[in-house]
C-alpha positions, 0 to 999 in steps of 0.5 A: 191146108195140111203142111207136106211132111216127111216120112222118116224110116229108121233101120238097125240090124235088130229091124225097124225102130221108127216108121212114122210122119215128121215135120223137119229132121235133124241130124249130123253127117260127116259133111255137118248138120243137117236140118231136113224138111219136106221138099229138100233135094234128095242126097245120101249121106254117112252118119256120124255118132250124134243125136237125131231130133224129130220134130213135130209142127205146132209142138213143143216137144220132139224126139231125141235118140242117139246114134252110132254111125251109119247111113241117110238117105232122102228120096222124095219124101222118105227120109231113111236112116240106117244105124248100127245102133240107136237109143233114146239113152246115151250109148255107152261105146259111142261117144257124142262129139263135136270134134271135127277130127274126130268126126272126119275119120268116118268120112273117107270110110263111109264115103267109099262104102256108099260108093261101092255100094251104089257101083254094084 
């Protein structure tokens, strides 16, 4: 029997970066760490600067890209990302932090912008 997998969609403003099958996700929000696999509750949350891991089952190996701040969604099994910018290299400009203060600055900032977002 074939394991249900999530399908991941990575937007930038330069277009689609990732298009692609995947069997559990991980990645920072301003609410914490999130690892997601098919079958999760559906949410919409804001991204903060971090890595995002993807991981494949029965491998050893997985992608890792870093990212600047933006949005995710999962709705049934497609879990969509929309960043700013996204590399497999670190970002100059976006520094990598676990601080909590550092990170609940985007909170209220991209909270609102997805309210609005969903208002209209």
């Amino acid at each position: 029997m074939a394991s249900k997998q999530l399908h991941v969609l990575i937007s930038t403003p330069h277009g689609i970066f990732l298009d692609e099958k995947a069997d559990i996700v991980t990645f920072r929000t301003t609410e914490g760490e999130i690892g997601l696999m098919a079958n999760a509750t559906d949410f919409m949350a804001a991204l903060v600067p971090s890595k995002i891991y993807i991981n494949q089952q029965n491998s050893n190996k997985f992608k890792e890209f870093y990212i600047d701040k933006g949005i995710v969604q999962f709705n049934g099994e497609l879990l969509s990302f929309i960043i700013n910018e996204i590399s497999d290299q670190p970002l100059a400009q976006v520094k990598v932090s676990n601080n909590e203060e550092e990170n609940k600055k985007y909170t209220l900032i991209e909270e609102i912008k997805i309210k609005k977002a969903l208002v209209k």
